[in-house]
C-alpha positions as CSV (number, residue, x, y, z in Angstrom):
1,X,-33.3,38.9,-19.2
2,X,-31.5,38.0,-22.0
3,X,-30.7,34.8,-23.2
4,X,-27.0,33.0,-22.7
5,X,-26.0,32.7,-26.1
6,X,-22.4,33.5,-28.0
7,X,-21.9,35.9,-30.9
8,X,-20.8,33.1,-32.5
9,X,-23.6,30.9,-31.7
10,X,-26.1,33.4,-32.3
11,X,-24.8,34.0,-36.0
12,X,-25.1,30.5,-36.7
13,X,-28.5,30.5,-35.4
14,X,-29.6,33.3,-38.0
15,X,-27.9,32.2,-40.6
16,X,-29.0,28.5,-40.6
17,X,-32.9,30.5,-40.9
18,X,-31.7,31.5,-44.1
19,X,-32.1,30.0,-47.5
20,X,-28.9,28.6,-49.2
21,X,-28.3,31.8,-51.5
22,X,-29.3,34.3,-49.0
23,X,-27.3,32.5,-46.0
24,X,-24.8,32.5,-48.9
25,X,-24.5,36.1,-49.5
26,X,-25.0,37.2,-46.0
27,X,-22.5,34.5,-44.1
28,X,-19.4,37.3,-44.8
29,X,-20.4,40.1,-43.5
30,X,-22.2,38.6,-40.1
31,X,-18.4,36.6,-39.5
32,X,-16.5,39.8,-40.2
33,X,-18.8,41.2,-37.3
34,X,-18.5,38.4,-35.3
35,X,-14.9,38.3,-35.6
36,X,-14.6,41.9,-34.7
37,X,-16.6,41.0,-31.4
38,X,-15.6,37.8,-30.4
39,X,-17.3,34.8,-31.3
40,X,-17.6,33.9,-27.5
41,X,-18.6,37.1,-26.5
42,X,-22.4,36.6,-24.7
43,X,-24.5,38.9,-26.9
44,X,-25.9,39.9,-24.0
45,X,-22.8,41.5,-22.8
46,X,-23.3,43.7,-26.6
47,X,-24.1,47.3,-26.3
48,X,-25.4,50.0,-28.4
49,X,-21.7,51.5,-28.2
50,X,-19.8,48.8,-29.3
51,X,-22.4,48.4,-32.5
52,X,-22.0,52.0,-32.6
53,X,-18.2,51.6,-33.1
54,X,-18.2,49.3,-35.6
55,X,-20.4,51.0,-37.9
56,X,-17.5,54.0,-37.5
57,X,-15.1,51.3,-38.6
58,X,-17.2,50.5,-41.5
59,X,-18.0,54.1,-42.5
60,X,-16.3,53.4,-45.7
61,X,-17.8,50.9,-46.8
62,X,-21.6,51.2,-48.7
63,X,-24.3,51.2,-46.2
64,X,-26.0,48.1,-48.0
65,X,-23.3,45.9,-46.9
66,X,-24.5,46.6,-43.0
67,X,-28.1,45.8,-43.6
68,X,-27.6,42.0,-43.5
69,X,-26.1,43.1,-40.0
70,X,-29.5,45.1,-39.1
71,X,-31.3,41.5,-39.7
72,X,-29.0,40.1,-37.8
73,X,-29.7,42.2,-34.4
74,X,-33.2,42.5,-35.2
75,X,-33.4,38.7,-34.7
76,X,-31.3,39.1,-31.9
77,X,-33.2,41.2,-29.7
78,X,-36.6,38.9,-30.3
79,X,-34.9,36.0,-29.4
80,X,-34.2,37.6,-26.5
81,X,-30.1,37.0,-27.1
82,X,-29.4,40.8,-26.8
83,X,-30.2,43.0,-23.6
84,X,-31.7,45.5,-25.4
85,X,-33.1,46.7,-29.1
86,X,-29.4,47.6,-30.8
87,X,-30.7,47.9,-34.4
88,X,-31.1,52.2,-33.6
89,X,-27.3,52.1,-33.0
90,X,-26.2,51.2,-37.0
91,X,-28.0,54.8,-37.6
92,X,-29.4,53.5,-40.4
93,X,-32.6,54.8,-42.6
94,X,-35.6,53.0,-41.5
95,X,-33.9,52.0,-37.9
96,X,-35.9,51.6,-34.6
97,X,-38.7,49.0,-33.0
98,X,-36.7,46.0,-33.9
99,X,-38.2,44.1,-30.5
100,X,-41.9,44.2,-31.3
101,X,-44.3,46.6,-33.3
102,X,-45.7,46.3,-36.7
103,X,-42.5,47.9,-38.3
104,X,-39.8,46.1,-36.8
105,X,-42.0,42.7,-38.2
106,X,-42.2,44.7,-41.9
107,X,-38.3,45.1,-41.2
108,X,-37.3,42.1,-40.8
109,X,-39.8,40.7,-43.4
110,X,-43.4,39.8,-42.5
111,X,-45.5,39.0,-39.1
112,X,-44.0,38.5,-35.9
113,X,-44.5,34.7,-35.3
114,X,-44.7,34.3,-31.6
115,X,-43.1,31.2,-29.8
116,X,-41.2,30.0,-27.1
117,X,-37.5,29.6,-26.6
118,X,-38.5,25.8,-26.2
119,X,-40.5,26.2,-29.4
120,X,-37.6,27.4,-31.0
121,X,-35.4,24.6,-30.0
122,X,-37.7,22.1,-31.3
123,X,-38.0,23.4,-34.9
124,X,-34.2,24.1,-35.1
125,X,-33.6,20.8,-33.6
126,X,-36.2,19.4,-36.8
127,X,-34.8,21.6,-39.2
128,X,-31.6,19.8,-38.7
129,X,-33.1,16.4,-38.9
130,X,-34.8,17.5,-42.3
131,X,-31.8,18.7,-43.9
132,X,-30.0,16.1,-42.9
133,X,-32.4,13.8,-45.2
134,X,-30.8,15.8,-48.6
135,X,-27.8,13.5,-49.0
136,X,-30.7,10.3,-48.8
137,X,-33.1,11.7,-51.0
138,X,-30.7,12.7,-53.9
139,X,-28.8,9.3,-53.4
140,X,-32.6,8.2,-54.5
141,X,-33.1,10.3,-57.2
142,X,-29.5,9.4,-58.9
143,X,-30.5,5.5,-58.6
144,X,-34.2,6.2,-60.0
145,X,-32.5,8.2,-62.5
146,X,-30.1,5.4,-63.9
147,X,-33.3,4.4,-65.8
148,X,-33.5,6.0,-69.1
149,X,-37.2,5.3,-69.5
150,X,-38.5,8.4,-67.7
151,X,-42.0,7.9,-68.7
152,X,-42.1,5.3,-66.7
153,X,-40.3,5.3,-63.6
154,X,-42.1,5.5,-60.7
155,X,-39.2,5.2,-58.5
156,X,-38.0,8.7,-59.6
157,X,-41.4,10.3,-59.5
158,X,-41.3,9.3,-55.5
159,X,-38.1,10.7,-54.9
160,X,-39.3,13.6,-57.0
161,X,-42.2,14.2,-54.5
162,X,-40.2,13.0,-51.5
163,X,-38.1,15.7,-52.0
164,X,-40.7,18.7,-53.2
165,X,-42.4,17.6,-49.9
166,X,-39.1,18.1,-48.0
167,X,-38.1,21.1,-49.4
168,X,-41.4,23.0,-48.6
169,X,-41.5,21.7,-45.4
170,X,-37.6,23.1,-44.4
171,X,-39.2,26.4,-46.1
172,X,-41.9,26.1,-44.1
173,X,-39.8,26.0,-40.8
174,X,-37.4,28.6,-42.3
175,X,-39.9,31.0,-42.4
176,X,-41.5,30.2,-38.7
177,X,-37.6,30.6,-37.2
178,X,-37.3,33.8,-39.4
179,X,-39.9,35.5,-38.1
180,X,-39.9,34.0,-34.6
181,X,-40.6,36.5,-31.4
182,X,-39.9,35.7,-28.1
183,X,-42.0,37.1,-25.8
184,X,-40.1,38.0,-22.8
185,X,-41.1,37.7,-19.7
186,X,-41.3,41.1,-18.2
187,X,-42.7,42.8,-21.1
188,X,-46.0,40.8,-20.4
189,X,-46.2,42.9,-17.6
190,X,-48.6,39.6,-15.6
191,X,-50.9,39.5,-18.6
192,X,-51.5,35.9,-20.6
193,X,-49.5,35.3,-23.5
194,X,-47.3,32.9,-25.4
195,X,-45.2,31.1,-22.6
196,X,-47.6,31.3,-19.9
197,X,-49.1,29.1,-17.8
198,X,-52.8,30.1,-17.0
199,X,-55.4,28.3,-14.4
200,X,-58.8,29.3,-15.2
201,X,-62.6,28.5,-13.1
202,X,-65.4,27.3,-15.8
203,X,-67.7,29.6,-14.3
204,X,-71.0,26.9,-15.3
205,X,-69.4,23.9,-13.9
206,X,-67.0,25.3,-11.1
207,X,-64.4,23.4,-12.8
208,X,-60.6,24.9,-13.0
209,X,-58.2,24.2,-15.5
210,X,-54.4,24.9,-16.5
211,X,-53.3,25.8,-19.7
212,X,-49.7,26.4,-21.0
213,X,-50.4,28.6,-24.6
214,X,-48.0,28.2,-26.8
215,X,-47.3,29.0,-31.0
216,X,-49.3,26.6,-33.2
217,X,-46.1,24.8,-33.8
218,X,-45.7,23.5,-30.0
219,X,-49.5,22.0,-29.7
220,X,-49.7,18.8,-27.6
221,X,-52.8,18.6,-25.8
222,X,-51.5,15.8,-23.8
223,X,-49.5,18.3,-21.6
224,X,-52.3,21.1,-22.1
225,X,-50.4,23.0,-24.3
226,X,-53.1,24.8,-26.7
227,X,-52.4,27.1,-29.5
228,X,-53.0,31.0,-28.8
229,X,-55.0,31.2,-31.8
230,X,-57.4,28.3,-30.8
231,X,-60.4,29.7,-29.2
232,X,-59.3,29.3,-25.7
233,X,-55.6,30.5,-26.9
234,X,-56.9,33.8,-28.3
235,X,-59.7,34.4,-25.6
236,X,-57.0,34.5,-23.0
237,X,-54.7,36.6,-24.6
238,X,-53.6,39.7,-22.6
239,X,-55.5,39.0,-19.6
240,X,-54.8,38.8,-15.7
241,X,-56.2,37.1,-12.9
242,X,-59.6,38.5,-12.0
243,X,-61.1,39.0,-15.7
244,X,-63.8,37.2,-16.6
245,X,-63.9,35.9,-20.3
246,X,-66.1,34.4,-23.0
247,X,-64.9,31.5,-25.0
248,X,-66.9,30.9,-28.1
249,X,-66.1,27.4,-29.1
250,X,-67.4,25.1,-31.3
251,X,-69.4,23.6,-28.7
252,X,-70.7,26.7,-27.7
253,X,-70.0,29.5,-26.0
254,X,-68.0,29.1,-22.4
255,X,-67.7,31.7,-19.5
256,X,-64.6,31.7,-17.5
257,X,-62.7,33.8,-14.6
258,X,-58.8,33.8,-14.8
259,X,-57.5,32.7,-11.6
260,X,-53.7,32.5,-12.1
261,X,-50.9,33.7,-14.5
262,X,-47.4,32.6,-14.6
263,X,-44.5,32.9,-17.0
């Protein structure tokens, strides 16, 4: 099931992935279609024929100016905000698998990077907090900068790195929320994957465990969330109750049964 989101909120959500320039030269023609829809129109209420209609209302316009629009649905429908895959509806060159596949990821530029809508919220939530540290760091860099001696200012090479480090780290999230993919629920189909919660019998000790695997970026081993590209993560992948798996960890190799599934 789709998630409850707004057109509105849902632009603003793709756009803020974006960088500056791009977010920039994009912003216009993701409002115009928002306005046309109705920013608090539920994208899940969106259907192929209303995206349908609005590429006939654009038909005079040059096809580029809709492909900032095919990003934008293509995001949609792997964050789950859209009922269905609407990209195939701008009838556009290239169109189709938007929702998962190696050419919707190519499409919307790179690898799918699998999370949860939890995950999500986190690194929006810290992306906010990041850029919200601009105005502090170039406030620093002006004051280190009122000293004419450059050669020596150690002030202003800190803010210098304070900032390169903060830049590449709001790049770093940009490009995680860019390429996000939530895995929905019934698409899983009862196999283990990101967003699940899975109990599993250590066959040598009789021993069960629960695991929640999440993206690398969610990691807390405190509340046995593990990554699905740890060993235990990746070894679990795609399997139901009933299979019986080898873990090859750095303490050796570990047999175990899945017992349970969920989410």
């Amino acid at each position: 099931m789709a998630e409850s989101v707004s057109a509105a909120e849902a632009s603003e959500h793709f756009l803020n992935i974006l960088g500056p320039d791009k977010a920039r030269d994009e912003r216009p023609v993701i409002e115009s279609f928002v306005a046309w829809l109705g920013g608090e129109r539920s994208m899940s209420d969106l259907t192929g024929e209303a995206v349908a209609a609005y590429v006939d209302q654009e038909t005079q316009r040059e096809g580029r100016v809709l492909e900032p629009l095919r990003a934008f649905l293509a995001y949609s429908s792997r964050m789950t905000f859209t009922e269905e895959d609407l990209v195939p509806h701008l009838h556009m060159s290239g169109d189709g698998d938007s929702a998962g596949g190696p050419r919707s990821y190519a499409a919307f530029g790179g690898e799918g990077y699998q999370i949860t809508l939890e995950g999500v919220a986190a690194l929006e939530q810290e992306l906010t907090e990041l850029k919200g540290r601009r105005p502090e760091i170039a406030a620093s860099l002006r004051t280190a900068m009122q000293d004419k001696d450059f050669r020596e200012n150690a002030p202003l090479d800190a803010a210098r790195d304070e900032q390169a480090h903060l830049e590449a780290h709001i790049r770093e999230i940009e490009e995680q929320l860019r390429h996000a993919v939530i895995i929905d629920r019934d698409a899983k189909a009862g196999r283990a994957n990101v967003g699940s919660t899975v109990k599993v019998l250590h066959l040598a000790s009789s021993r069960e465990q629960t695991f929640l695997l999440v993206s690398p970026a969610e990691v807390d081993p405190t509340k046995g969330k593990i990554s699905v590209e740890s060993p235990f993560g990746a070894a679990l992948i795609n399997h139901v109750p009933g299979d019986e798996i080898t873990v090859h960890a750095p303490a050796g190799a570990q047999q175990l049964r899945v017992l349970e599934v969920s989410g």
